[in-house]
PARO-762755 format. One record per residue (C-alpha): residue number from 1; x, y, z. Coordinates in steps of 0.2 Angstrom, whole numbers. Example, Ala and Ser with C-alpha at 12.3 -4.5 7.8 and 13.67 -1.06 7.14 Angstrom:
# residues 2
<atom num="1" c1="62" c2="-22" c3="39"/>
<atom num="2" c1="68" c2="-5" c3="36"/>
END
This chain:
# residues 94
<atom num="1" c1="122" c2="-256" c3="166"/>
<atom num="2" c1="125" c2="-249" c3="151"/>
<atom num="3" c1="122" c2="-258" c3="132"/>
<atom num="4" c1="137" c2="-256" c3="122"/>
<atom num="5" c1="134" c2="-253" c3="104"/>
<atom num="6" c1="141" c2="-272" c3="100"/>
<atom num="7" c1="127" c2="-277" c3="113"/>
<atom num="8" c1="115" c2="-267" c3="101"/>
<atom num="9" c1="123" c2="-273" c3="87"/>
<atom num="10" c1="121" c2="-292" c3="92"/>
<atom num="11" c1="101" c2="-290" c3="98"/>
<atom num="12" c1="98" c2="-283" c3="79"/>
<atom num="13" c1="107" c2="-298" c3="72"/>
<atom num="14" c1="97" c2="-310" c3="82"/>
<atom num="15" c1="80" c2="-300" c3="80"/>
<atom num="16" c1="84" c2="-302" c3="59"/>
<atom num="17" c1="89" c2="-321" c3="62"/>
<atom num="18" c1="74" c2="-324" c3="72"/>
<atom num="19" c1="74" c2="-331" c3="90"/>
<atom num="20" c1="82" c2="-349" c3="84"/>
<atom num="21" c1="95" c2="-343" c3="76"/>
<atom num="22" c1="90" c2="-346" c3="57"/>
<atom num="23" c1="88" c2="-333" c3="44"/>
<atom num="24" c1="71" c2="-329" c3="49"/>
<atom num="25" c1="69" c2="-319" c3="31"/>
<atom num="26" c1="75" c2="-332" c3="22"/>
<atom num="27" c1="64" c2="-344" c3="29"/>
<atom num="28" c1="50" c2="-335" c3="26"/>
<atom num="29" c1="53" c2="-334" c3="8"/>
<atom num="30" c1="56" c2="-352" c3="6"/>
<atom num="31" c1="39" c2="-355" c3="14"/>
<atom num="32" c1="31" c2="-343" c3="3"/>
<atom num="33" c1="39" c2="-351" c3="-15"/>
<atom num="34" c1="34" c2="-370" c3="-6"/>
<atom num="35" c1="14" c2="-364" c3="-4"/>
<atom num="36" c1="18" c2="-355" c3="-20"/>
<atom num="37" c1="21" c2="-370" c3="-29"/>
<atom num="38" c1="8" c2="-381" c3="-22"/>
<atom num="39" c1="-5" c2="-366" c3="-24"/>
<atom num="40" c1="2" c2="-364" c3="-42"/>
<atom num="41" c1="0" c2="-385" c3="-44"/>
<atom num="42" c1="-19" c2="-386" c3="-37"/>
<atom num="43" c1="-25" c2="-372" c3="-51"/>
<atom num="44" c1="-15" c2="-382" c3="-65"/>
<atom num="45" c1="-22" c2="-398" c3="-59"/>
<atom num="46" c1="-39" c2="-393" c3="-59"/>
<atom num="47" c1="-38" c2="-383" c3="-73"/>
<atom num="48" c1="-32" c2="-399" c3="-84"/>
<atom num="49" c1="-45" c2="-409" c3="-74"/>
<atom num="50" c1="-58" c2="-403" c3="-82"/>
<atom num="51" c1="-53" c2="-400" c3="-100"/>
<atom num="52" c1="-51" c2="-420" c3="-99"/>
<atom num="53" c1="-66" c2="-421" c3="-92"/>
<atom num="54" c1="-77" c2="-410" c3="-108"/>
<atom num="55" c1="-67" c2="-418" c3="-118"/>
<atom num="56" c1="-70" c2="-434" c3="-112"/>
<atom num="57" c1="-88" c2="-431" c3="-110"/>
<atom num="58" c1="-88" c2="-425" c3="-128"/>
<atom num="59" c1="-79" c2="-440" c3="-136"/>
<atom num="60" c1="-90" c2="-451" c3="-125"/>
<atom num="61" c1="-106" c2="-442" c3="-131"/>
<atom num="62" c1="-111" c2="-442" c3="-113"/>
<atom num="63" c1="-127" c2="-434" c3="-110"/>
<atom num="64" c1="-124" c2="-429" c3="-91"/>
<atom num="65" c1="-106" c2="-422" c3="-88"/>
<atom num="66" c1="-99" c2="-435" c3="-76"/>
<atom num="67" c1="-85" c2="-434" c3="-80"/>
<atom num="68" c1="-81" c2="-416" c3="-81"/>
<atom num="69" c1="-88" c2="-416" c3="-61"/>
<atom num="70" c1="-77" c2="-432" c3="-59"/>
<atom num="71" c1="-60" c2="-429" c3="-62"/>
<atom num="72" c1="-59" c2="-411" c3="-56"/>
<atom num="73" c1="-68" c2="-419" c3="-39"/>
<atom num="74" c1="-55" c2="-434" c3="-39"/>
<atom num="75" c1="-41" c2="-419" c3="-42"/>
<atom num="76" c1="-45" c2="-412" c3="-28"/>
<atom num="77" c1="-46" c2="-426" c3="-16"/>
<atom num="78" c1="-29" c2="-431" c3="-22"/>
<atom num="79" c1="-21" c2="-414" c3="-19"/>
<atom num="80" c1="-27" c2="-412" c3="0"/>
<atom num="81" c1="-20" c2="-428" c3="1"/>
<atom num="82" c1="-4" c2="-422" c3="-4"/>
<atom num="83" c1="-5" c2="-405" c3="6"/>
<atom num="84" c1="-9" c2="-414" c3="21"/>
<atom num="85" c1="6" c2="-425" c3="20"/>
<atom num="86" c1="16" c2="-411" c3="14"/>
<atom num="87" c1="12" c2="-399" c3="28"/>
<atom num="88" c1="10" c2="-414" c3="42"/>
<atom num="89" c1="32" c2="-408" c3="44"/>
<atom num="90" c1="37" c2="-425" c3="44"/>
<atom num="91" c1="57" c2="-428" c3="33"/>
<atom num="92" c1="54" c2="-448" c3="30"/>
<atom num="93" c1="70" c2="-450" c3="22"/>
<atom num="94" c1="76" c2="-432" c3="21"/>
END
């Protein structure tokens, strides 16, 4: 049996979309811009984390830098927190 070209044509639709029938590209995207984001968000966070933290150590007159350990340490606990719930795929409420 021979393909027709509409039989071609609707395999290259379904081979763009993606085996379930979503826009396989654009999904791909919006994945990328989410992990962007949160890639984007860990960096700021840790980055703030520890200007508080010499500052704070500064102000204080701290001899050991506790806090400039501390914070970016609590940071980063905080966010795999979030990541993990983020990328656990569970909608509560959505």
């Amino acid at each position: 049996m021979q393909n027709s070209p509409s039989d071609k044509n609707e395999q290259g639709e379904r081979d763009r979309r993606g085996s379930d029938g979503s826009g396989g590209s654009d999904g791909r995207r919006r994945e990328l811009l989410r992990y962007a984001g949160l890639s984007s968000e860990v960096a700021a966070s840790i980055g703030i984390a520890v200007f508080v933290g010499i500052k704070a150590d500064k102000w204080l007159k701290v001899s050991f830098p506790i806090l400039s350990w501390g914070l970016p340490l609590l940071v980063i606990v905080v966010l795999i927190i979030k990541l993990i719930k983020a990328s656990s795929g569970k909608n509560d409420g959505k």
